[in-house]
N, CA, C and O of each residue as an XYZ file, in Angstrom:
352
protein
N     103.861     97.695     83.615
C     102.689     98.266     83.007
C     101.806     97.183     82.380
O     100.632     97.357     82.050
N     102.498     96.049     82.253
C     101.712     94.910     81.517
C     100.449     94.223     82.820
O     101.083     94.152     83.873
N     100.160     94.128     82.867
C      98.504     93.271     83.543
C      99.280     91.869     84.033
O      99.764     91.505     85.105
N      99.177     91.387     82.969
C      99.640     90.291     83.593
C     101.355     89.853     84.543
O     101.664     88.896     85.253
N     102.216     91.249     84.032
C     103.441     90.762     84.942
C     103.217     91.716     85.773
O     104.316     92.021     86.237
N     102.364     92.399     86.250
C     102.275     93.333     87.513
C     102.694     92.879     88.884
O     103.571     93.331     89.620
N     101.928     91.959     89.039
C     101.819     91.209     90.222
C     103.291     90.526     90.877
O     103.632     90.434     92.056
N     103.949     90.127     89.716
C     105.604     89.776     89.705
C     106.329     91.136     89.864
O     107.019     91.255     90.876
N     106.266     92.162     89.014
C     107.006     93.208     89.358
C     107.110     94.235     90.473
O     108.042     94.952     90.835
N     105.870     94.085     90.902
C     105.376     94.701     92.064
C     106.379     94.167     93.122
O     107.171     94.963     93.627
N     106.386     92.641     93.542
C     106.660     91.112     94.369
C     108.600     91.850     93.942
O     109.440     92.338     94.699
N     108.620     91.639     92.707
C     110.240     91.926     92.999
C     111.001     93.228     93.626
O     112.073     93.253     94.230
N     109.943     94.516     93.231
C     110.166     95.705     93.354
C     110.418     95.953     94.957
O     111.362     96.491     95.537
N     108.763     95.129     95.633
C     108.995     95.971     96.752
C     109.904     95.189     98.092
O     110.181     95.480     99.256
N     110.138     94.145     97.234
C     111.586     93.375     97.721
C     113.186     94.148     97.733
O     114.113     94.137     98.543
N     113.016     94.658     96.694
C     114.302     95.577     96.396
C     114.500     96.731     97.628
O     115.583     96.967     98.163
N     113.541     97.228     97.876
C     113.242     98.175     98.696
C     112.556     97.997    100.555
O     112.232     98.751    101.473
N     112.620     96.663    100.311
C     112.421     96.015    101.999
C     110.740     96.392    102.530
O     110.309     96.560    103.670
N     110.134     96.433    101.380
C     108.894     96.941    101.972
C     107.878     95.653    101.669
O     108.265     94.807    100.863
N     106.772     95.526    102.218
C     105.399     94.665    101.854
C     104.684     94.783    100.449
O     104.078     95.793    100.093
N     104.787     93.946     99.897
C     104.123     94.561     98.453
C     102.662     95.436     98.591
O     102.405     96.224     97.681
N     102.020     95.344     99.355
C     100.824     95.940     99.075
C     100.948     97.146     99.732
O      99.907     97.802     99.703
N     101.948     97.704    100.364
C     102.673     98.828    101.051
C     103.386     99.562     99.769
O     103.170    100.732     99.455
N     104.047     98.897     99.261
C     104.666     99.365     98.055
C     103.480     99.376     96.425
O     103.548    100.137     95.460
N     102.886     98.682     96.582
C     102.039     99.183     96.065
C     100.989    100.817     95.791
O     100.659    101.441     94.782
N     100.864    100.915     96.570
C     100.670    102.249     96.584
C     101.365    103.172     96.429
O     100.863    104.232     96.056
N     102.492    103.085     96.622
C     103.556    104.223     96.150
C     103.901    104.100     94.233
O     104.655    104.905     93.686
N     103.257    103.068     93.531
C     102.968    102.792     92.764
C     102.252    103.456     91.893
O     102.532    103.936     90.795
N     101.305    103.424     92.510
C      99.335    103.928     91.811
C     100.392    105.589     91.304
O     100.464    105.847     90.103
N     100.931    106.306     92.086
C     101.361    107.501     91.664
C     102.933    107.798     91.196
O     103.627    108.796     91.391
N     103.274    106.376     90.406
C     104.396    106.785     89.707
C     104.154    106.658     87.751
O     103.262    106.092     87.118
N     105.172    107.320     87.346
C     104.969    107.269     85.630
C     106.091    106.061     85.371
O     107.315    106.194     85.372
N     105.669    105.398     85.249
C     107.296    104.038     84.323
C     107.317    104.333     83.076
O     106.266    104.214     82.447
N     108.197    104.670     82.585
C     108.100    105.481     81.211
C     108.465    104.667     80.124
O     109.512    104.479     80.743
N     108.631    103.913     78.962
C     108.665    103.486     77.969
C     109.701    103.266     77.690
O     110.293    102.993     78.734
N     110.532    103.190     76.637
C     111.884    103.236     76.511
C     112.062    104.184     75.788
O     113.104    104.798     76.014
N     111.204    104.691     74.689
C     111.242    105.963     73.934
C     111.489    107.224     74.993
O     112.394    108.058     74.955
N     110.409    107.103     75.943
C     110.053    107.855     76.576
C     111.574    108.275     77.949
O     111.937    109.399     78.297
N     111.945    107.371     78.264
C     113.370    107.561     78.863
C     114.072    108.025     78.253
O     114.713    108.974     78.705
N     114.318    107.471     76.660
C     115.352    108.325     76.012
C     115.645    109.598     76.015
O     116.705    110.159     76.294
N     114.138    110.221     75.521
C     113.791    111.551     74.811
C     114.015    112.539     76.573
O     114.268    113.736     76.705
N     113.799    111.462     77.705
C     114.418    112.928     78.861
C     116.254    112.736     78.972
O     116.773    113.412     79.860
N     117.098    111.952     78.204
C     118.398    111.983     78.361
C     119.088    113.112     77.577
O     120.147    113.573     78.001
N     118.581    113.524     76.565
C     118.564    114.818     75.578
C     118.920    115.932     76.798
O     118.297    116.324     77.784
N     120.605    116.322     76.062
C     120.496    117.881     76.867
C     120.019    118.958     76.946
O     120.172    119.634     75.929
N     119.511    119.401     77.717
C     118.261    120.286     77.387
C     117.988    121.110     79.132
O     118.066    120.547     80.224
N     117.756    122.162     78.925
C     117.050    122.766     79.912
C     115.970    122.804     80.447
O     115.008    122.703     79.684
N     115.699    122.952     81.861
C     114.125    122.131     82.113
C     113.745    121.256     82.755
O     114.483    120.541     83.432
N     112.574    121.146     82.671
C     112.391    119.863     83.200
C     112.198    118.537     82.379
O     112.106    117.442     82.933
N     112.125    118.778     80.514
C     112.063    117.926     79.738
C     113.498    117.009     79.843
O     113.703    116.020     79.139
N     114.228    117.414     80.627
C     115.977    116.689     80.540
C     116.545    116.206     81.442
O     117.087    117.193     81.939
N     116.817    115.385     82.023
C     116.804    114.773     83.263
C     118.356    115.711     83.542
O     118.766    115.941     84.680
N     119.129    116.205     82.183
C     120.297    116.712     83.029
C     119.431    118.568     83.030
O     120.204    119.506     83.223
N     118.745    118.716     82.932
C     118.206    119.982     82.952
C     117.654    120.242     84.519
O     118.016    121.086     85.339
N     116.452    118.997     84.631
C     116.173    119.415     86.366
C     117.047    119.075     86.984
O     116.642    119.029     88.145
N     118.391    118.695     86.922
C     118.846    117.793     87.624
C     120.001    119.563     88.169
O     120.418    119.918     89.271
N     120.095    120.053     87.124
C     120.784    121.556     86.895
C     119.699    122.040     87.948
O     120.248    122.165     89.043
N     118.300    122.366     87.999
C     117.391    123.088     88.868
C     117.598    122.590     90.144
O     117.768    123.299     91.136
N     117.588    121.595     90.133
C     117.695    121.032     91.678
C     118.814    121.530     92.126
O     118.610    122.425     92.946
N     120.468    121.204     91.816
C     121.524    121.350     91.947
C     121.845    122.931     92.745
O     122.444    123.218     93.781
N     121.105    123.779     91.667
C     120.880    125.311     92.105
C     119.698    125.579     93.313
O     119.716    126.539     94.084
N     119.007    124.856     93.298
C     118.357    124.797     94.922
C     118.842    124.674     95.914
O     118.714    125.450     96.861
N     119.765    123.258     95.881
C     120.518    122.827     97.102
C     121.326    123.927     96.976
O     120.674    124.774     97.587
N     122.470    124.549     96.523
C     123.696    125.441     96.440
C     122.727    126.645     97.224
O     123.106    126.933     98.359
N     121.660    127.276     96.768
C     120.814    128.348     97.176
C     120.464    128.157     98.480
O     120.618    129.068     99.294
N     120.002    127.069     98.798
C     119.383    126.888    100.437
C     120.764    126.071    101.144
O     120.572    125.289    102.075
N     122.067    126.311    100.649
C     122.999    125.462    101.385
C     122.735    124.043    101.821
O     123.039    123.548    102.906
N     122.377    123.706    101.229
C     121.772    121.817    100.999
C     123.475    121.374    101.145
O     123.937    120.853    102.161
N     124.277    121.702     99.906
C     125.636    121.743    100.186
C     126.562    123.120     99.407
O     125.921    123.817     98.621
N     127.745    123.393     99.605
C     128.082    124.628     99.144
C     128.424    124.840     97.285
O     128.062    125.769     96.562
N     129.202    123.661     96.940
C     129.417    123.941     95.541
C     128.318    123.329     94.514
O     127.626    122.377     94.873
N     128.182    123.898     93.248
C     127.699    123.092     92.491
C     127.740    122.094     92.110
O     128.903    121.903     92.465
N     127.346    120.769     91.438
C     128.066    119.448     91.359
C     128.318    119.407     90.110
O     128.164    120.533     89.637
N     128.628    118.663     89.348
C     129.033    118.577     88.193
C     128.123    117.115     87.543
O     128.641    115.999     87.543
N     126.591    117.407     86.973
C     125.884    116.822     86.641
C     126.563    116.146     85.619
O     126.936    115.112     86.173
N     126.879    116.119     84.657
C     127.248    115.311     83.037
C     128.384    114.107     84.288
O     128.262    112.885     84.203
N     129.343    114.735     85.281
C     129.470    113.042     85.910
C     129.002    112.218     86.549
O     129.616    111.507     87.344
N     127.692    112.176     86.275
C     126.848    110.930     87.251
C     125.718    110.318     86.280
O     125.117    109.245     86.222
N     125.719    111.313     85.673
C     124.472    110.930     84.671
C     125.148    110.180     83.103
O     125.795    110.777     82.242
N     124.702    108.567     83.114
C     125.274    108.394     81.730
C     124.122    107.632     81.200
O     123.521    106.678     81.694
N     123.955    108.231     80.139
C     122.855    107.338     79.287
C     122.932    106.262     78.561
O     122.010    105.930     77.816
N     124.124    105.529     78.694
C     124.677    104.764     77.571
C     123.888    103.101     78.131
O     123.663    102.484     77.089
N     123.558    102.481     79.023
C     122.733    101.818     79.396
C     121.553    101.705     78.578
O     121.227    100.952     77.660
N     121.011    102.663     79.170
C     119.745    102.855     78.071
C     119.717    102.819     76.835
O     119.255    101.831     76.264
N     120.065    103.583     76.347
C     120.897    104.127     74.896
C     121.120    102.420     74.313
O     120.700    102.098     73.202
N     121.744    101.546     75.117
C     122.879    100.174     74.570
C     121.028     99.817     74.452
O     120.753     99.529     73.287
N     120.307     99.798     74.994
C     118.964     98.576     74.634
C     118.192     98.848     73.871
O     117.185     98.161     73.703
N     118.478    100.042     73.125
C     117.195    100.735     72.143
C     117.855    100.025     71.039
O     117.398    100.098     69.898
């Protein structure tokens, strides 16, 4: 989000992902990079879409509904916030 390390993050990003930076760029222009506050406050359990384990519950019940796959998954084991959480 900074101006001046854009151009680097962009260069590392769309390396990560095997693409051309100015290809990956654009997939850019329409993403949110969220803050660190702002990551936190969606790790909060919560229903919704304010909670990353909340849509993550909506989605889960989509796939099970349209047979994406048959059982529910068990969100709280994949999702750990403690990463994040360790840098605040």
């Amino acid at each position: 989000m900074d101006p001046k390390t854009n151009a680097d993050a962009l260069k590392i990003m769309a390396a990560r992902v095997g693409l051309p930076v100015s290809e990956y760029a654009e997939f850019v222009k329409g993403t949110k990079i969220l803050s660190l506050d702002e990551a936190l406050a969606f790790y909060k359990k919560d229903a919704g879409f304010t909670s990353i384990y909340g849509s993550s519950k909506i989605a889960d019940d989509f796939n099970v509904k349209y047979e994406a796959y048959k059982t529910p998954q068990d969100i709280n084991s994949y999702i750990d916030a403690s990463l994040t959480q360790a840098i605040k």
